[in-house]
C-alpha positions in Angstrom: 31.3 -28.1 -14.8 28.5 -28.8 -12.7 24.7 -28.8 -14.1 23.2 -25.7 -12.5 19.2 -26.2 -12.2 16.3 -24.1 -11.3 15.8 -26.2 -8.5 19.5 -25.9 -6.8 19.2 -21.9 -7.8 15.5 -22.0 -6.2 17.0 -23.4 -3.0 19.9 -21.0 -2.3 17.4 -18.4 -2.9 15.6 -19.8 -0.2 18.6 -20.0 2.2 20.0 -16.8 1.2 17.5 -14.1 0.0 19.6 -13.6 -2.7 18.8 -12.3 -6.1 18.7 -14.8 -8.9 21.1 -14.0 -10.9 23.4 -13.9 -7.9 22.8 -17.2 -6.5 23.6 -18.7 -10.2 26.9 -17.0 -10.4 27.4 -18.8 -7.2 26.8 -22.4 -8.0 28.5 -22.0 -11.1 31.7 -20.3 -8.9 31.7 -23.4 -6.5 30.6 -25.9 -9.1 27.0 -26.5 -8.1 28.5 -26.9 -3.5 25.2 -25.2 -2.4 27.0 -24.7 1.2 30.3 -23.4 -0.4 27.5 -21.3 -2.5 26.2 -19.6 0.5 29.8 -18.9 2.0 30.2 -17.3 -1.6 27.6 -15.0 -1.1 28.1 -14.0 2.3 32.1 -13.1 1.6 30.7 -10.9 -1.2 27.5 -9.0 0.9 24.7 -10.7 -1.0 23.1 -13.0 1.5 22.3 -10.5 4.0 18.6 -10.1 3.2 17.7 -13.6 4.2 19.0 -12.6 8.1 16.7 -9.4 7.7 13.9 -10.9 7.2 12.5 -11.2 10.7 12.7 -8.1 11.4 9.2 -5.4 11.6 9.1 -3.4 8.4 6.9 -0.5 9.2 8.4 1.9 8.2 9.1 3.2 4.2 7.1 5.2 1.8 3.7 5.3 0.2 4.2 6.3 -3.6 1.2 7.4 -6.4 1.8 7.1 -10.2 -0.8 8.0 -12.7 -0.5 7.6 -16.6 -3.8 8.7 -18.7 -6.8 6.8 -17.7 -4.6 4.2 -15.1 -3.0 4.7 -11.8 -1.7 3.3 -9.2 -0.5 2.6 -5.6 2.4 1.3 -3.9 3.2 0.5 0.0 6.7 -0.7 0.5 8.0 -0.8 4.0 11.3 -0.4 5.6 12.9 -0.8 9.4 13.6 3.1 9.7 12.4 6.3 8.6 16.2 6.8 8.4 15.7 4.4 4.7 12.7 6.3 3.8 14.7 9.3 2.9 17.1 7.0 1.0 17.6 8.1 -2.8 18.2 4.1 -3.8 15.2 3.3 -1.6 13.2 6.0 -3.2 13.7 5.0 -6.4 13.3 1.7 -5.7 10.2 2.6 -4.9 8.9 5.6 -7.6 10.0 2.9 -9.8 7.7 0.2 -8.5 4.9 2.5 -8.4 5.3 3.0 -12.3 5.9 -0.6 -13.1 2.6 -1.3 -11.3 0.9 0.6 -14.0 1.4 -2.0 -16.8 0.6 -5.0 -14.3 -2.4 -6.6 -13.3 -2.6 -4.8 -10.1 -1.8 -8.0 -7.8 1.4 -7.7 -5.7 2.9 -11.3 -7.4 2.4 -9.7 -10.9 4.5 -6.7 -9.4 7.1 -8.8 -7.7 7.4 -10.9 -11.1 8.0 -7.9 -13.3 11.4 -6.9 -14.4 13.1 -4.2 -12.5 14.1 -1.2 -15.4 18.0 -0.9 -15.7 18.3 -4.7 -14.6 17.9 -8.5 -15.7 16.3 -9.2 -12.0 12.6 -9.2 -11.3 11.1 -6.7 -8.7 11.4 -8.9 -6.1 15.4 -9.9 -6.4 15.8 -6.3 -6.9 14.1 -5.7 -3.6 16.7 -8.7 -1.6 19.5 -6.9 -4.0 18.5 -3.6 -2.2 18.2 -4.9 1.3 21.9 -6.5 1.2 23.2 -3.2 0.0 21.5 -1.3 2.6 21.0 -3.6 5.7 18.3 -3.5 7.1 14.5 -5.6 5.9 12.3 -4.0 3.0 9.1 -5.3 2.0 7.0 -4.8 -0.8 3.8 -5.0 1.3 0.4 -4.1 -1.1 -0.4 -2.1 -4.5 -3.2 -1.3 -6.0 -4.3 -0.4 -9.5 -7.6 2.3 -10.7 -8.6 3.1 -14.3 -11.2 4.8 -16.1 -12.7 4.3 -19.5 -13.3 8.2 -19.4 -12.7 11.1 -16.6 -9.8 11.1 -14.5 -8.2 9.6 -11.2 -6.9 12.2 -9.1 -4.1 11.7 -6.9 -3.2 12.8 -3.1 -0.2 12.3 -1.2 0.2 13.4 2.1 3.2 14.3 4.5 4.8 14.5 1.0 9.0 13.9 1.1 9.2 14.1 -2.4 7.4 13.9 -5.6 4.1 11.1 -5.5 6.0 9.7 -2.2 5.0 9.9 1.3 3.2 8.7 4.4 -0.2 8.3 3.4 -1.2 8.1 -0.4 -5.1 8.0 -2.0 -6.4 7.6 -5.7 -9.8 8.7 -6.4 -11.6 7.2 -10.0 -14.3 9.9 -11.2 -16.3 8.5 -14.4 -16.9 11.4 -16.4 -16.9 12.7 -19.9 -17.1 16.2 -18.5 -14.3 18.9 -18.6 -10.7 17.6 -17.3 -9.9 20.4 -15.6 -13.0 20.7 -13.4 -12.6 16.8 -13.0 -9.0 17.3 -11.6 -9.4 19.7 -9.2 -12.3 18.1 -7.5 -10.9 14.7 -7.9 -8.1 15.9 -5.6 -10.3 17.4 -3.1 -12.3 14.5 -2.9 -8.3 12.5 -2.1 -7.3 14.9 0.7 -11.2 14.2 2.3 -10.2 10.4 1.6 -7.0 11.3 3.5 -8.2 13.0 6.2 -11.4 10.7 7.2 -10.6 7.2 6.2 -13.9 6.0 4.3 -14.4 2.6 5.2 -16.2 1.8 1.8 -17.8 3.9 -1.1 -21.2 3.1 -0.1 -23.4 0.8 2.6 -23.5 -1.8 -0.3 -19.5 -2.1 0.3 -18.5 -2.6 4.0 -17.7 -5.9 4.0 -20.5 -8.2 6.1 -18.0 -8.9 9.0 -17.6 -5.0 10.0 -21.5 -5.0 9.5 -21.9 -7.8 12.2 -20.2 -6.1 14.4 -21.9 -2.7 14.5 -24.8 -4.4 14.6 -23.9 -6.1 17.7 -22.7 -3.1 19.0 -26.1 -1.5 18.5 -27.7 -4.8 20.0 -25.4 -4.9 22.9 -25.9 -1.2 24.1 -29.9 -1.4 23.9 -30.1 -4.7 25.4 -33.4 -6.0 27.1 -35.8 -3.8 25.0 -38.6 -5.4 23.2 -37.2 -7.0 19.6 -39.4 -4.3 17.7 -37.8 -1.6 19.2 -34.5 -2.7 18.7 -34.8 -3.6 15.1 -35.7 0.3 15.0 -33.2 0.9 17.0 -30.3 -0.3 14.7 -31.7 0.5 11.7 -31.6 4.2 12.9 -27.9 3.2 14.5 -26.9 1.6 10.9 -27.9 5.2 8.7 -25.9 6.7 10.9 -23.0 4.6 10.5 -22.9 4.8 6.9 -23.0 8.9 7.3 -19.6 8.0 9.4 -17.8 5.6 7.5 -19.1 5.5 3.7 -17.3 7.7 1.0 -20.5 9.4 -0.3 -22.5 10.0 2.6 -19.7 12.0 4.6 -19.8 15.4 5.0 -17.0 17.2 2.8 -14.4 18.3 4.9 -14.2 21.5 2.5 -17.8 22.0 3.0 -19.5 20.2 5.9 -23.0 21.4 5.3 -22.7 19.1 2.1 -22.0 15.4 1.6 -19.8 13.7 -1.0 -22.2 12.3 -3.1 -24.1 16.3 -3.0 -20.8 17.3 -3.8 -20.5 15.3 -6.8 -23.5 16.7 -7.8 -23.2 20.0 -7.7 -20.0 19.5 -10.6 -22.2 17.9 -13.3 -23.1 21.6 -13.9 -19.9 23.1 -14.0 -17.8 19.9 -15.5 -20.6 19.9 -18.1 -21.4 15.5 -18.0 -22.8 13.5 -15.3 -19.9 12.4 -12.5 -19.7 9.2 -11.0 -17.3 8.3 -8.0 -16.5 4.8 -9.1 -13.4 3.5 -7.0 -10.7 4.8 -4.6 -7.7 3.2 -2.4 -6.3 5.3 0.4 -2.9 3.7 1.8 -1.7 5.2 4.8 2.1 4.2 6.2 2.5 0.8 8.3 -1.4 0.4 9.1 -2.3 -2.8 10.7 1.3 -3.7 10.9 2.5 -4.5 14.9 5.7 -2.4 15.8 7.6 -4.7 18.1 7.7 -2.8 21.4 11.5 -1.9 22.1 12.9 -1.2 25.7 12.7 2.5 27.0 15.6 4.5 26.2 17.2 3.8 30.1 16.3 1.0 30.3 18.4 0.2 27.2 21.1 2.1 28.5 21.3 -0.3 32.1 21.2 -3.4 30.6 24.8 -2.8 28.7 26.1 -2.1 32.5 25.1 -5.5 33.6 
């Protein structure tokens, strides 16, 4: 019988998209032929990922999974919207969302973790699930919040079932203040994180590269006036900015006449502690992924006539 090694199962993986587990049955069905191997897995459905693989993924689901002081965030992506209302798919993904909880938060620590119900890792279960169902999956981003003390609140929007949809936010509130109270804002403060897209928490986290650019912007629009004036002139520019794009400096979208930060405030008295906003991730749906650009319906429909 032929020596099976990591190596020769590492490689079909490669070729294949296989699971693991699958690709070692293989070799040790063809005695270790890695091209007989591949023929193997094709005759039996379970090289099909591999071929799928090319295709945009922006579809899928957004799930939310909180336990005690942790929770996290999950993005996987799928072909259609027609997978998205999968019950395999969607437990594929509820479950990732609740393995993500006892990872380090990175996606490879995800990927690497074993899949419940199964001797495959995340990621084999993943290339398992694409063969069954046909079409690419990806396992794009998660994220992971938690608290010493106070709650993260949870927000999923265009819901299409429990924790799973097309846009999904987890909001950290540092508090030793009443739960309750701590709840029900924390999930106001989510749906505002839905609706307006915060591009930080504060000024001191937009990232230096978005900075540059406003502040070209500003520079751009006002130039030829003397250097004193501008300087003025984007400072002014940048505070406004930051009342745009910053968590805590945006007007509440359940009461614009106060901020976020005022908001937060205002529940020390009633939550009975202090409150801190500490963290938050909002995820919506496919974001920054480019959908390839098919051919209009008649179009489509002429070129089978030619």
């Amino acid at each position: 019988m032929a020596n099976i090694t990591a190596a020769l199962v590492k490689e079909l993986r490669e070729k294949t998209g296989a699971g693991m587990m699958d690709c070692k049955g293989a070799l040790n069905e063809t005695d270790g032929d890695i091209e007989a191997a591949v023929d193997w897995l094709r005759k039996k459905g379970l090289a099909k990922a591999a071929k799928k693989a090319g295709r945009v993924a922006a579809e899928g689901l957004v799930a939310v999974e909180s336990a005690g002081h942790h929770a996290a965030i999950v993005e996987v992506n799928s072909e259609t919207d027609f997978v998205a209302r999968n019950d395999s798919f969607q437990a594929f993904v509820r479950e990732a969302a609740k393995l993500a909880l006892n990872t380090d938060g990175t996606l490879e620590g995800l990927e690497a973790a074993t899949f419940p119900g199964s001797a495959t890792t995340v990621k084999e279960s993943l290339a398992n699930l694409i063969a069954t169902i046909g079409e690419n999956m990806t396992l794009r981003r998660v994220a992971k919040l938690d608290v010493t003390k106070g709650v993260i609140a949870s927000y999923v929007h265009g819901q299409v079932a429990d924790g799973l949809g097309k846009i999904g936010v987890l909001v950290a509130l540092e508090s030793e203040g009443d739960v309750e109270v701590l709840s029900a804002l924390g999930r106001q403060i989510a749906m505002h994180v839905a609706a307006t897209n915060p591009v930080a928490l504060d000024a001191a986290g937009v990232d230096q590269a978005t900075l540059d650019r406003e502040i070209n912007i500003l520079r751009e629009k006002n130039a030829g006036k003397p250097e004193n004036v501008l300087a003025k002139i984007v400072e002014s520019g940048l505070k406004s900015y930051y009342k745009e794009v910053t968590l805590l400096e945006q007007p509440f979208v359940h009461d614009g006449s106060k901020t976020v930060s005022q908001v937060l405030k205002e529940a020390e008295g009633k939550a009975g502690s202090p409150v801190k906003l500490t963290a938050f991730v909002r995820y919506a749906l496919g974001e920054g992924i480019e959908k390839e650009e098919g051919p209009d319906f008649a179009s489509e429909v002429a070129s089978l006539s030619r």
